[in-house]
N, C-alpha and C positions, 0 to 999 in steps of 0.2 A: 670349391674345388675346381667347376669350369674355369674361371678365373684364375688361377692360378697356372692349368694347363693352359692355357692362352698364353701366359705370359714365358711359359717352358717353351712352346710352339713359335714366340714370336724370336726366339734366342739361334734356335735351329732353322730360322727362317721358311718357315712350312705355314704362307698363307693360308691355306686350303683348310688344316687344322686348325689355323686360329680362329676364322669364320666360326667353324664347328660348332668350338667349344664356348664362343662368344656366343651361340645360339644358344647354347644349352644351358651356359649362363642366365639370360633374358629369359628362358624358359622356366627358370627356377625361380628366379626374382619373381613373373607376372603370377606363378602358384600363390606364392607369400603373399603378396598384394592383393593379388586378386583383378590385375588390371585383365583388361579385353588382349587375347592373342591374336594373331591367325589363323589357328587350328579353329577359335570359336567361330570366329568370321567365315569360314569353309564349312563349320558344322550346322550355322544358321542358314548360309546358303543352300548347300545342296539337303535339308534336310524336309523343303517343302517338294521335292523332285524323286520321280521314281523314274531310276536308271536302270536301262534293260527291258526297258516295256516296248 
């Protein structure tokens, strides 16, 4: 479905959206696979850290 809105986004020339939805795409694919995100990588990081101390 991102993919497809991507390719809507890319017709109406609205970078900003295409990004978007090209992330939310990747986002869905790396669920199914199960490859490493970003989100993991930020959630390994900050998750040895206590913020507000």
């Amino acid at each position: 479905q991102s993919v497809e809105n991507a390719l809507v986004q890319i017709q109406n020339q609205a970078g900003e959206l295409v990004a978007e939805d090209l992330r939310q795409a990747q986002n869905s694919l790396a669920e199914i696979t199960g490859t490493f995100s970003s989100d993991d990588l930020l959630g390994r990081i900050f998750s040895s850290f206590c913020i507000g101390k």
